[in-house]
Backbone as ProteinMPNN parsed JSONL, in Angstrom:
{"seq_chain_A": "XXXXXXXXXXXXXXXXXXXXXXXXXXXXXXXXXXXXXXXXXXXXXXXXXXXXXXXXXXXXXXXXXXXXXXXXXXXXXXXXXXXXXXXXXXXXXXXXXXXXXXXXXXXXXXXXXXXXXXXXXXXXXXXXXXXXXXXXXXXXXXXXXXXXXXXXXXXXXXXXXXXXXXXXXXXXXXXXXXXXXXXXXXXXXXXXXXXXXXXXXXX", "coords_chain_A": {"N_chain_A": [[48.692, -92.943, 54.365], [46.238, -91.784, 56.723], [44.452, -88.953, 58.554], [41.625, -89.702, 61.189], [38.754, -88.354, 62.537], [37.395, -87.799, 65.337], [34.244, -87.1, 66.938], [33.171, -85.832, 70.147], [32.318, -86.614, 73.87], [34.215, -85.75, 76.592], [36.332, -86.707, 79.013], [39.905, -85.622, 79.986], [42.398, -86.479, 82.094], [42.895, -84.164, 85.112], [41.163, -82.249, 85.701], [39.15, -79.554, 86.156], [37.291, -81.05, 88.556], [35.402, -79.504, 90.195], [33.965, -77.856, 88.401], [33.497, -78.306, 86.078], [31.918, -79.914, 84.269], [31.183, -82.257, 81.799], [31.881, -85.232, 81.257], [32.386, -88.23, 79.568], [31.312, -91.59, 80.418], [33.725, -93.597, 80.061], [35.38, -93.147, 78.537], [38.171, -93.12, 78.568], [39.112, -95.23, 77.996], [37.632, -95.466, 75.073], [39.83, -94.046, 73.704], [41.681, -95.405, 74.055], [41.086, -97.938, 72.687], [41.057, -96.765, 70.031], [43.328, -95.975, 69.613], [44.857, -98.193, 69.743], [44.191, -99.234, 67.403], [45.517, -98.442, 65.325], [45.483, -97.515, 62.424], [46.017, -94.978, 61.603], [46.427, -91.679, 61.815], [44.872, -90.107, 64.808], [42.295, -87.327, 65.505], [40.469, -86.122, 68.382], [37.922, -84.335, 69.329], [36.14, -82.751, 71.48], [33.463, -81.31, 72.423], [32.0, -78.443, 73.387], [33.351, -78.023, 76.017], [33.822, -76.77, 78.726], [36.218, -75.816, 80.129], [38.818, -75.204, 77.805], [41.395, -77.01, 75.914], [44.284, -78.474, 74.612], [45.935, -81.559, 74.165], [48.095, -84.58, 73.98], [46.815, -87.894, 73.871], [46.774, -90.332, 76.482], [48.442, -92.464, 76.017], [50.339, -95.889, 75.039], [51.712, -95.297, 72.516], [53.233, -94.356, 69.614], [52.003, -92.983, 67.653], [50.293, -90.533, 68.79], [46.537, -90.429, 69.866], [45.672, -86.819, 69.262], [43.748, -84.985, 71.41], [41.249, -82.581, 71.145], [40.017, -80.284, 72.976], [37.226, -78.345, 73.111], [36.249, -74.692, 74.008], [32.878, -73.552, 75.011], [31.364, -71.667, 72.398], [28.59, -70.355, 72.021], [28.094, -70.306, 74.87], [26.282, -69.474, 78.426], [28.066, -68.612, 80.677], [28.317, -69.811, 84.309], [28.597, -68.366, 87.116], [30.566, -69.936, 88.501], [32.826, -69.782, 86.697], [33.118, -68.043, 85.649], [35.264, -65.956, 85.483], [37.097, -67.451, 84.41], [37.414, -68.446, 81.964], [35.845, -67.945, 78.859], [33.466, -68.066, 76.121], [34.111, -69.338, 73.127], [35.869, -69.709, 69.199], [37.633, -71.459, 66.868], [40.306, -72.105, 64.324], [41.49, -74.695, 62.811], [44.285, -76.252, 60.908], [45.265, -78.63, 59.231], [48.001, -80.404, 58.426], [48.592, -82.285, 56.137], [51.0, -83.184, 54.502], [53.246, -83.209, 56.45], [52.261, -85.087, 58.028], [51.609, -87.549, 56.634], [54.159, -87.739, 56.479], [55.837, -87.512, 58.674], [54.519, -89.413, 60.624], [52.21, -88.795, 62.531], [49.973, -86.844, 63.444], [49.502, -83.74, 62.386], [49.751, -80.199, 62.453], [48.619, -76.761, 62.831], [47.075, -74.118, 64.959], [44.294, -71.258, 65.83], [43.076, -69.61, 68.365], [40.133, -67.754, 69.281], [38.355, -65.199, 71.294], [35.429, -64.667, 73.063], [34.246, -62.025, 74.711], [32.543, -59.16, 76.418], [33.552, -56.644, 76.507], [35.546, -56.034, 73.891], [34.58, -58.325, 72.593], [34.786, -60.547, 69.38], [38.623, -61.727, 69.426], [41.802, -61.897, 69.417], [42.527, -65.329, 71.237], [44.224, -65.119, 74.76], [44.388, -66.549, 76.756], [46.423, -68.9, 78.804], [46.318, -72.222, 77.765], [44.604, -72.184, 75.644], [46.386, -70.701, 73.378], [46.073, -67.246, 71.31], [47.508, -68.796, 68.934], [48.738, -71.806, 68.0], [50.192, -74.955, 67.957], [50.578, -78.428, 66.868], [51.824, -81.957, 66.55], [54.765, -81.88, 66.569], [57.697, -82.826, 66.555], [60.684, -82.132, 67.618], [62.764, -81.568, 70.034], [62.621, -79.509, 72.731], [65.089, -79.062, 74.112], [66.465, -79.02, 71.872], [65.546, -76.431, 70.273], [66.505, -74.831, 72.307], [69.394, -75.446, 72.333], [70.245, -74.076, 69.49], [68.74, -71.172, 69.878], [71.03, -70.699, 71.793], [73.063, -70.88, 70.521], [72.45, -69.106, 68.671], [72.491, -66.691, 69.702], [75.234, -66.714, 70.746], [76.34, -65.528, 68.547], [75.257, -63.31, 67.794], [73.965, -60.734, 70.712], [71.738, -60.147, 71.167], [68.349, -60.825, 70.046], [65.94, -60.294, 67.601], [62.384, -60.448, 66.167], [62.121, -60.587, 63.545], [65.146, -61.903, 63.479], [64.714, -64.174, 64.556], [63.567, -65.823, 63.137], [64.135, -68.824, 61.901], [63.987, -70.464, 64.579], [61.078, -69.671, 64.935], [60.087, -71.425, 63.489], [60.506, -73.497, 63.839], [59.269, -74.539, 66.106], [56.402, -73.913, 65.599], [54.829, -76.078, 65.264], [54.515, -76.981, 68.427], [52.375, -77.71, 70.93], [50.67, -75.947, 73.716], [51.648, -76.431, 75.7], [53.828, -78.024, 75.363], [54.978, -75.849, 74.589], [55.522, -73.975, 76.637], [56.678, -75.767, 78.216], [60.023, -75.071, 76.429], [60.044, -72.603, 77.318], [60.617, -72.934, 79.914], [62.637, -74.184, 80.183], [64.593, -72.703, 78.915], [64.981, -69.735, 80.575], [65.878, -71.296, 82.231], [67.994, -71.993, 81.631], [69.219, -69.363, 81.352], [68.449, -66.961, 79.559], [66.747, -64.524, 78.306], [63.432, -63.78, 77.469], [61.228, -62.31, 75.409], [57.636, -62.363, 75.243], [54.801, -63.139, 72.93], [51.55, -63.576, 72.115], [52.276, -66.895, 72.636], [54.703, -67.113, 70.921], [57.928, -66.59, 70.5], [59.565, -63.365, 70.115], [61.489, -62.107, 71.482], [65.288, -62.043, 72.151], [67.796, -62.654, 74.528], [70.634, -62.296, 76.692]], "CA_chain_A": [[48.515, -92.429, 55.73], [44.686, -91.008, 56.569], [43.738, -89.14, 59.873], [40.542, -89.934, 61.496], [38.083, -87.441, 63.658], [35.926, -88.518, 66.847], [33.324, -85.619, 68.149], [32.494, -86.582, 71.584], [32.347, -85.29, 74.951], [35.488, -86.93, 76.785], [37.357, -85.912, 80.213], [40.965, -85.975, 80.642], [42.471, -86.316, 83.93], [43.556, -82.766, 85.718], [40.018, -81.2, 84.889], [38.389, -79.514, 87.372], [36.255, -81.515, 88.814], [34.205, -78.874, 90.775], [33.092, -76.853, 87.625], [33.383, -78.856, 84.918], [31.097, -81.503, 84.438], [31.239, -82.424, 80.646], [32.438, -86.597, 80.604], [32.014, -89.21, 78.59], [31.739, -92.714, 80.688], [34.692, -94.975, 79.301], [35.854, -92.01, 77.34], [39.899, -93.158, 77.979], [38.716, -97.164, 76.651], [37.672, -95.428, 73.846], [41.146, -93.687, 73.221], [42.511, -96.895, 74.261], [40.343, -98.13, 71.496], [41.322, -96.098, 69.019], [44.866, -96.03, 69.465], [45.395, -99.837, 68.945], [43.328, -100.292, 65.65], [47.211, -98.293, 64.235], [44.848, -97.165, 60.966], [46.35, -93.619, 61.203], [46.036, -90.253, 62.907], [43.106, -89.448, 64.823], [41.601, -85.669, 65.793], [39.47, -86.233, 69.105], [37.089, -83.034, 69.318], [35.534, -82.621, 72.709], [33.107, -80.258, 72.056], [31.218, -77.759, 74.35], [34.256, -78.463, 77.418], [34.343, -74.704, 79.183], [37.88, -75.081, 80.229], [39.161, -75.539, 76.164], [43.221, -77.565, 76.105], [44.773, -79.729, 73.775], [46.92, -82.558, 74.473], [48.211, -85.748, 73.297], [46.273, -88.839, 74.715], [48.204, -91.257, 77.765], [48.764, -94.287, 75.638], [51.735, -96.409, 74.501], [52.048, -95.209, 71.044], [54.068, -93.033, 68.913], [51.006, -91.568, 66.992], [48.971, -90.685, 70.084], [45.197, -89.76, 69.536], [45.298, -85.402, 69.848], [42.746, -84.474, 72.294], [41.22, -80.91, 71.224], [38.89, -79.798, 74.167], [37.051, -77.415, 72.923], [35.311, -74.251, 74.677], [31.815, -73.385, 74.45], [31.053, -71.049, 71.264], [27.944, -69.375, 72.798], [27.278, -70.939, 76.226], [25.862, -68.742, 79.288], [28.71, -69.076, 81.561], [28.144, -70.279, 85.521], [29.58, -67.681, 87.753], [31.861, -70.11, 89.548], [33.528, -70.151, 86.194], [32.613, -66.778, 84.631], [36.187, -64.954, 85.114], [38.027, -68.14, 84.267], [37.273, -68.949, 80.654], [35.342, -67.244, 77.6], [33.431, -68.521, 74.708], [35.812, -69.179, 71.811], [35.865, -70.367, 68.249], [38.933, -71.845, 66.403], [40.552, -72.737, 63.364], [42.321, -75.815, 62.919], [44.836, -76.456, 59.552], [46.097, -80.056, 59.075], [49.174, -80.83, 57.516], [48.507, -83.297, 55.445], [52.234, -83.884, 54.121], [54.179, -83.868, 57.21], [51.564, -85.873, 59.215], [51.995, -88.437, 56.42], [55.763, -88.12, 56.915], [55.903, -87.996, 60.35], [53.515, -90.767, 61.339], [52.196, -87.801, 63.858], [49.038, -85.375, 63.126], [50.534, -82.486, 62.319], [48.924, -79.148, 62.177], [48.387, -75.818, 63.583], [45.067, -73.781, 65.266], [44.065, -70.017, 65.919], [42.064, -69.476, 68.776], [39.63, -66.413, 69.055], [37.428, -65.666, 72.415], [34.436, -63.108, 72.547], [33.642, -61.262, 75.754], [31.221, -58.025, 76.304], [34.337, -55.645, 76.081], [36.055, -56.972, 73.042], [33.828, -58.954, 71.142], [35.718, -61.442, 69.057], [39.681, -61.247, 69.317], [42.925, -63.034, 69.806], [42.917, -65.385, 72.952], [45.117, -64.469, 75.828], [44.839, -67.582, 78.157], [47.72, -69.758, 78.107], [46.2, -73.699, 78.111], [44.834, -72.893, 73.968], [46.193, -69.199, 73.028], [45.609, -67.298, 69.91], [48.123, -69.09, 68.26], [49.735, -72.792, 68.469], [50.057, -76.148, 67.286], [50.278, -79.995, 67.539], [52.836, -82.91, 66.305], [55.906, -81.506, 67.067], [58.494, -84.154, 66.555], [61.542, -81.295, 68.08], [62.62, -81.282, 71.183], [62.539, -78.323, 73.451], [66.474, -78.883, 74.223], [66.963, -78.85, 70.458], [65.96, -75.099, 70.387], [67.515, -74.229, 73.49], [70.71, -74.785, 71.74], [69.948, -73.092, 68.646], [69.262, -69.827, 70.779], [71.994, -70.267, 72.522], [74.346, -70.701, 69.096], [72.531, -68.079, 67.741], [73.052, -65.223, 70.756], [77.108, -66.322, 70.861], [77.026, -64.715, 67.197], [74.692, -61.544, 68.346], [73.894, -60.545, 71.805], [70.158, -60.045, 71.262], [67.966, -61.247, 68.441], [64.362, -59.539, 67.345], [61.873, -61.46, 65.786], [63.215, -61.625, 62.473], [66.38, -62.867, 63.853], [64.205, -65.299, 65.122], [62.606, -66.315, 61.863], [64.229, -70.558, 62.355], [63.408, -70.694, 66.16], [59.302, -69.864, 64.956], [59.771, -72.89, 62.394], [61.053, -74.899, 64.673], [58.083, -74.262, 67.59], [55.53, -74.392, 64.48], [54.395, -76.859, 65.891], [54.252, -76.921, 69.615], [51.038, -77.14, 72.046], [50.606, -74.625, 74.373], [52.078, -77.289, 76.906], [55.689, -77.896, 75.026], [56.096, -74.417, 74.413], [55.811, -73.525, 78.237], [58.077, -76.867, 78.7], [60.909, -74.983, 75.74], [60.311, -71.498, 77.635], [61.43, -73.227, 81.102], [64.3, -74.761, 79.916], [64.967, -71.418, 77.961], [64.799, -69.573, 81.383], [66.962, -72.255, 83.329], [69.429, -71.346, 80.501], [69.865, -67.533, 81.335], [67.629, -66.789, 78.224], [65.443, -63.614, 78.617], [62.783, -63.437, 76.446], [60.024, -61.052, 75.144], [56.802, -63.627, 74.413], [53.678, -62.62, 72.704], [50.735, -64.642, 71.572], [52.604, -68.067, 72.254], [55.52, -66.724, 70.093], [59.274, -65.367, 70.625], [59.868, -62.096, 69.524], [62.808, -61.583, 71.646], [65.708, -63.436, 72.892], [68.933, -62.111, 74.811], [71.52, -62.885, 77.419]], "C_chain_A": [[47.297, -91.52, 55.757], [45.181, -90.198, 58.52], [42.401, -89.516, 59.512], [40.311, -88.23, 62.625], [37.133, -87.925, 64.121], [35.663, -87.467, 67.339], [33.102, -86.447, 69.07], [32.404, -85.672, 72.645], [33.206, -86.647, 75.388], [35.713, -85.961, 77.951], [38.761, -86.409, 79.956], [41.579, -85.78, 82.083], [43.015, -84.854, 84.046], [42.681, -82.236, 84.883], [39.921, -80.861, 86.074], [37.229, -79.72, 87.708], [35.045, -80.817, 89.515], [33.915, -77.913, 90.143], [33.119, -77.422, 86.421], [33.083, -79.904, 84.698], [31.165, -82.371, 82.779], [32.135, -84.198, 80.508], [31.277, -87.385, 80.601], [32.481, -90.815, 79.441], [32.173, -93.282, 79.363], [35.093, -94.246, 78.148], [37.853, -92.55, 77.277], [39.694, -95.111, 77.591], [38.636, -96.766, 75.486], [38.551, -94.95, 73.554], [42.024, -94.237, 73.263], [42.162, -97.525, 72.585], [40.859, -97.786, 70.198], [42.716, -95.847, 68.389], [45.423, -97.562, 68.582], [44.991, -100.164, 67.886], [44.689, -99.354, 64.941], [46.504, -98.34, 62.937], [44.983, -96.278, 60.616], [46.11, -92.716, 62.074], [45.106, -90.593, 63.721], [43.29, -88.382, 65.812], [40.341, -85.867, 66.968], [39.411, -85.079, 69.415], [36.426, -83.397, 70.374], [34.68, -81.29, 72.502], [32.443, -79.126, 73.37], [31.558, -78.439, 75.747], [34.484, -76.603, 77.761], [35.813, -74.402, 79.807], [38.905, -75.836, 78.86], [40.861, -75.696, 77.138], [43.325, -78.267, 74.979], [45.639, -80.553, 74.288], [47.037, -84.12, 74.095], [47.769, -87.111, 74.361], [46.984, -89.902, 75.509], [47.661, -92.37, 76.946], [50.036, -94.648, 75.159], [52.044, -95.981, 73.298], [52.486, -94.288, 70.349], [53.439, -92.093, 68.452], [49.755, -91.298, 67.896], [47.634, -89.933, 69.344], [45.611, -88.12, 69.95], [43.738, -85.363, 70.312], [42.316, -82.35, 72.164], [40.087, -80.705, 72.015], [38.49, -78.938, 73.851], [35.843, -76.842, 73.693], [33.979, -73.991, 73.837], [32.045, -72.121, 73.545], [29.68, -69.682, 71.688], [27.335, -69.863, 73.855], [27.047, -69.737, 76.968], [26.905, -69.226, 80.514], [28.614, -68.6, 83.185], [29.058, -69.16, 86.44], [30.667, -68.117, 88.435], [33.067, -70.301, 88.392], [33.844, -69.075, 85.072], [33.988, -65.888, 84.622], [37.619, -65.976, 84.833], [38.35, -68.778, 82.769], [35.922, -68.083, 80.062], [34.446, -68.007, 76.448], [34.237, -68.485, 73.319], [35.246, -70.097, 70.555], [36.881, -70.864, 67.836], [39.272, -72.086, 65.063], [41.652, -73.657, 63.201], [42.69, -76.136, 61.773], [45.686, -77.84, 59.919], [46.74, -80.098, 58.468], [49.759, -81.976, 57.612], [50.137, -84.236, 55.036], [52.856, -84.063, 55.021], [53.523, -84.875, 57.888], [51.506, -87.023, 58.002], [53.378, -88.933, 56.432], [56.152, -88.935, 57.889], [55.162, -88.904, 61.226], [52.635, -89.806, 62.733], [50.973, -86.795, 63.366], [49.693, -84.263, 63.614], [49.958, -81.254, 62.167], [48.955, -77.54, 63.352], [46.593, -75.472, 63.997], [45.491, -72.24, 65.848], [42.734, -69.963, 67.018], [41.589, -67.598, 69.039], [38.341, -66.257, 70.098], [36.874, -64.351, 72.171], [34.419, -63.026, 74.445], [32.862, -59.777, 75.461], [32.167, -56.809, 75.961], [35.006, -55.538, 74.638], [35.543, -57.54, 71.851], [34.54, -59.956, 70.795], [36.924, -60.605, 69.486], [40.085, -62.103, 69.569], [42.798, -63.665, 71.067], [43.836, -65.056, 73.988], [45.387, -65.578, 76.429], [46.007, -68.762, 77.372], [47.357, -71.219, 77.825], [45.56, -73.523, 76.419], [44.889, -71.115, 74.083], [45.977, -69.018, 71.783], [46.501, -68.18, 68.763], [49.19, -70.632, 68.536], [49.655, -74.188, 67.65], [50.299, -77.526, 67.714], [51.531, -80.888, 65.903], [54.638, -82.646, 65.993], [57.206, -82.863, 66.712], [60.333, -83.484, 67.214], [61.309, -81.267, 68.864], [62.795, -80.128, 71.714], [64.465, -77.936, 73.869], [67.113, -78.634, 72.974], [66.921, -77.156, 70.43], [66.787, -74.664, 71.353], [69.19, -73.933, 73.052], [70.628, -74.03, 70.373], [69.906, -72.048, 68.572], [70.067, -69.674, 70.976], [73.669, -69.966, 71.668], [74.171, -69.376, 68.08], [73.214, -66.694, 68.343], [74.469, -65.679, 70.761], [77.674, -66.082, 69.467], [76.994, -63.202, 67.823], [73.941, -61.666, 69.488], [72.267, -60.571, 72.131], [69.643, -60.384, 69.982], [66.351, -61.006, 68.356], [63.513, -60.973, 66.567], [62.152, -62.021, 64.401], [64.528, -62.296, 62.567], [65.806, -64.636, 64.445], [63.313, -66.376, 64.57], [62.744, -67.865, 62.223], [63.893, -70.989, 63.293], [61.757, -70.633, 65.583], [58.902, -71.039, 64.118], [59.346, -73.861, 63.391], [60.179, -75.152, 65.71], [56.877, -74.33, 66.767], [54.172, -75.158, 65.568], [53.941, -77.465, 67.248], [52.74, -76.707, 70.097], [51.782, -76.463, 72.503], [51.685, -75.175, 75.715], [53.686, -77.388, 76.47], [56.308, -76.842, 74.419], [56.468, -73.625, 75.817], [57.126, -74.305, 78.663], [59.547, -76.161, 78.057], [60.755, -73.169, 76.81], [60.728, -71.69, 79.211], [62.736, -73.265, 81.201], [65.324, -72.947, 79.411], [65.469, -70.561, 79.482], [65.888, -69.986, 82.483], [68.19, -71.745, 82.639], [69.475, -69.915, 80.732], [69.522, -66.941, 80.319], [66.927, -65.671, 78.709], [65.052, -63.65, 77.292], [61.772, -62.588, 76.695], [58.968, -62.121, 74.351], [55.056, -62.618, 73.883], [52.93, -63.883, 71.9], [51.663, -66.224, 70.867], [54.231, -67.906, 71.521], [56.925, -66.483, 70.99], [59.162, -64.627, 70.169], [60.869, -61.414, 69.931], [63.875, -61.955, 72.468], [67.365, -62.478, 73.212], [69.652, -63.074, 76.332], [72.034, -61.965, 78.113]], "O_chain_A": [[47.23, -90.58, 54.964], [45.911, -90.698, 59.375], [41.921, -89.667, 58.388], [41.098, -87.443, 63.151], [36.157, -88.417, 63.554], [36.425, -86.809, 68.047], [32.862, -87.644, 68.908], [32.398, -84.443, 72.592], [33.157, -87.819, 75.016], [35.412, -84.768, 77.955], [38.872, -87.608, 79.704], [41.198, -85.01, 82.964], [43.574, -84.375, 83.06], [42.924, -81.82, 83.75], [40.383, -81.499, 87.02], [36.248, -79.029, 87.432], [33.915, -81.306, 89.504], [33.564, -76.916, 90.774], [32.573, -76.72, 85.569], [33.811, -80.884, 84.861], [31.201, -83.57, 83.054], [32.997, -84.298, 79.635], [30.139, -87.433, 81.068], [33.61, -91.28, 79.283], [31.639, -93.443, 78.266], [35.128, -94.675, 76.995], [38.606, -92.405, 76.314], [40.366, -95.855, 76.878], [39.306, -97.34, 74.628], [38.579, -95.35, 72.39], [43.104, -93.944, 72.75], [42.904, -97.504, 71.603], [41.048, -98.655, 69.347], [43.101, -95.622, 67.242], [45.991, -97.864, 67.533], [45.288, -101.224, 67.334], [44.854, -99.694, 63.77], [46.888, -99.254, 62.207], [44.481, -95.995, 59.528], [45.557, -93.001, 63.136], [44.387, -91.515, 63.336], [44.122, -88.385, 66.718], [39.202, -85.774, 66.511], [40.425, -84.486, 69.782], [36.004, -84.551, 70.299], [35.291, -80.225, 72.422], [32.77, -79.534, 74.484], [30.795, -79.085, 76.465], [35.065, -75.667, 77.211], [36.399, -73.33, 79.962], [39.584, -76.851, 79.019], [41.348, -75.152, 78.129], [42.307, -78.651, 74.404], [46.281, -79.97, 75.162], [46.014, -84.786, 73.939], [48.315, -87.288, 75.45], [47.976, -90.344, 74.929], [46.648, -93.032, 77.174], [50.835, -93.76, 74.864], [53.067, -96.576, 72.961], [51.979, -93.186, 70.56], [53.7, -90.892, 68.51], [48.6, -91.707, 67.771], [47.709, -89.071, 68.468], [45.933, -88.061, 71.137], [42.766, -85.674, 69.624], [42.782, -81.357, 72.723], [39.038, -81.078, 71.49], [39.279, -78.046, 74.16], [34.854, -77.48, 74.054], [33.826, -74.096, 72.62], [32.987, -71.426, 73.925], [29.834, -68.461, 71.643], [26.106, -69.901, 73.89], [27.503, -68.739, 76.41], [26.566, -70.154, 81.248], [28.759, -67.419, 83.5], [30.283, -69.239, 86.348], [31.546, -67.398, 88.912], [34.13, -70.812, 88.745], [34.513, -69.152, 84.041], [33.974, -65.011, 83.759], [38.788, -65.606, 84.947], [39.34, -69.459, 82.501], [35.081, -67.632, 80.84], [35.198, -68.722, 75.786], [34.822, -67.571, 72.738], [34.414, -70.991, 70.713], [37.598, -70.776, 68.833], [38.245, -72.356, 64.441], [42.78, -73.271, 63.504], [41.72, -76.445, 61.08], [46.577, -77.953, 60.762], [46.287, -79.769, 57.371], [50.611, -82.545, 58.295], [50.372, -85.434, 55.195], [53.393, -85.168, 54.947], [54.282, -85.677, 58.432], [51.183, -87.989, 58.694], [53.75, -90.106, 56.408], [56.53, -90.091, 58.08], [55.307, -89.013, 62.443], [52.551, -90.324, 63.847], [51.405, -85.796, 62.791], [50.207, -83.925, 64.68], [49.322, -81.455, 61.132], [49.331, -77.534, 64.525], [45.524, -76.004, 63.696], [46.626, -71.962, 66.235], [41.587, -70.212, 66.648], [42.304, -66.597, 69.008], [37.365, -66.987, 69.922], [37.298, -63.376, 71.55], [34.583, -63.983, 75.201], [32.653, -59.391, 74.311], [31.714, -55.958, 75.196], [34.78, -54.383, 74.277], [35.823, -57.406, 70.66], [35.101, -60.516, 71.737], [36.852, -59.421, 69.817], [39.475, -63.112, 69.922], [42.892, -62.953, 72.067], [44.403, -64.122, 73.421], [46.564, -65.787, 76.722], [46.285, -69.197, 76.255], [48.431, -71.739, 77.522], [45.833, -74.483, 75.698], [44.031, -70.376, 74.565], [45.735, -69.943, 71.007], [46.029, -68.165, 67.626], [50.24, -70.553, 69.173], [48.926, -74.264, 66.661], [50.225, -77.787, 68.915], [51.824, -80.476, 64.78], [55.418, -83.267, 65.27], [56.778, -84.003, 66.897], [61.212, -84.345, 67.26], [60.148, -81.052, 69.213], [63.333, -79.425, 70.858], [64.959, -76.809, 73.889], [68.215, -78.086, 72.938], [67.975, -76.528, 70.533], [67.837, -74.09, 71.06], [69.929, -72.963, 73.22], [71.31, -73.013, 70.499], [70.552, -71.44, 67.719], [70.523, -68.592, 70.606], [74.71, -69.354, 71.908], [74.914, -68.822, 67.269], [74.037, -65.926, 67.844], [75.147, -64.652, 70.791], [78.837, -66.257, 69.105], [77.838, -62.371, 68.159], [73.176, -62.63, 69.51], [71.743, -60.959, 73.175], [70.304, -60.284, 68.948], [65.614, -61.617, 69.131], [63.923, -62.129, 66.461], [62.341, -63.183, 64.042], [64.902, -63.158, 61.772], [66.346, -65.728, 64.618], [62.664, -67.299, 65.063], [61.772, -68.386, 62.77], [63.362, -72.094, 63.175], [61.13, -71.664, 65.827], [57.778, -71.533, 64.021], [58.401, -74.608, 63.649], [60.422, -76.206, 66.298], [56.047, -74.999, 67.382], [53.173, -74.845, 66.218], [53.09, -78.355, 67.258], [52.033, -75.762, 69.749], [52.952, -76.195, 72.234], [52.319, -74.446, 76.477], [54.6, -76.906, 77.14], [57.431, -76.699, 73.934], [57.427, -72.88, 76.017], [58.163, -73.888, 79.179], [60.501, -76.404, 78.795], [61.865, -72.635, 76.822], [61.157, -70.696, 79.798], [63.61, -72.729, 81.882], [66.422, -72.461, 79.682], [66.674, -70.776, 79.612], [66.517, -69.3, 83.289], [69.166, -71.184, 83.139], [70.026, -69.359, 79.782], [70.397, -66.159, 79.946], [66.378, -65.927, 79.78], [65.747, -63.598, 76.277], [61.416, -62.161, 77.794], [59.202, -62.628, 73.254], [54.483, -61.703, 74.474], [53.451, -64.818, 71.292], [51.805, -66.639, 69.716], [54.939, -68.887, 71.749], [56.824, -66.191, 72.181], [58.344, -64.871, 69.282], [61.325, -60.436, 69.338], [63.542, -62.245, 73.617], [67.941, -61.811, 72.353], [69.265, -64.138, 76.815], [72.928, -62.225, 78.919]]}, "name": "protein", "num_of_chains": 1, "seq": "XXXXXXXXXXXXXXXXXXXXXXXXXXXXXXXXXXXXXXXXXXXXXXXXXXXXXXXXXXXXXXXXXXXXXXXXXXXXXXXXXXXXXXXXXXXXXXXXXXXXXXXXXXXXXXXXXXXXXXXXXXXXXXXXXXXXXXXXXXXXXXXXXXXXXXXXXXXXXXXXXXXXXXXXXXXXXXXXXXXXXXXXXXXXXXXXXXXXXXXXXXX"}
């Protein structure tokens, strides 16, 4: 089991089209493309996209292409877009053994945005924060009960109580950890969230 990586410039749908100009004609053929040759992972890098996301590519297949959109690094950003996104860098760790397990690129990433106050630091925005990940194979209802078995031991639970719940989310984009903090929510769950994370979970 290999991944692959494609730099490109690519759109996915639900961009905004009136500040973000950055596609790639016949950019979802080629993820069409890429999907069906079934030769392993693949890591599509979008590079210098000013509103940075990740997400797994709309095709039929179990091991979908990841889509990492990434923001500009040191661009001069456009005022219609200047209090909406940051220059950012990242680090991205592949894991190699479960993503040959799991038929699924597997891995985490650290993002880190500079502004004039600040400088580098942890990101804040929620679509790639400082902290998250990709091939998930756990569903969001799976924790939900887990919480909910753990609080009908103890009433509240800190973040080391919460050590198996951060396993178990490991892995999550920024997108199916919002989807596990809905459900969480619908469930009568209060939590305390920080960079992407639990840290505190009651009833």
């Amino acid at each position: 089991m290999r991944y692959h990586e494609c730099r490109t410039y690519y759109l996915k749908s639900g961009v905004d089209y009136d500040s973000d100009y950055e596609v790639m004609d016949g950019g979802q053929g080629l993820i069409y493309e890429i999907a069906k040759k079934d030769i392993g992972s693949w890591l599509v890098v979008h590079g210098h996209k000013h509103f940075a996301s990740i997400n797994e590519a709309a095709v039929d297949t179990h091991d979908k292409p990841l889509i990492f959109s990434a923001g500009s690094f040191s661009a001069k950003l456009y005022p219609s877009i200047n209090e909406r996104t940051s220059n950012q860098f990242y680090l991205i760790d592949i894991d190699i053994e479960k993503t040959e397990n799991e038929g699924i690129l597997t891995g985490t990433f650290e993002t880190h945005s500079w502004n004039i106050d600040q400088s580098w630091h942890p990101s804040t925005v929620r679509n790639l924060p400082y902290q998250g990940g990709f091939g998930s194979t756990i569903s969001p209802m799976k924790i939900v009960r887990k919480i909910n078995e753990m609080l009908d031991e103890q009433p509240f639970l800190n973040e080391r109580d919460l050590a198996p719940v951060h396993e178990m989310c490991k892995h999550y984009t920024p997108g199916r950890f919002e989807e596990l903090v809905n459900k969480l929510d619908r469930a009568n769950i209060k939590l305390e969230i920080a960079n992407n994370r639990i840290i505190e979970a009651s009833k």
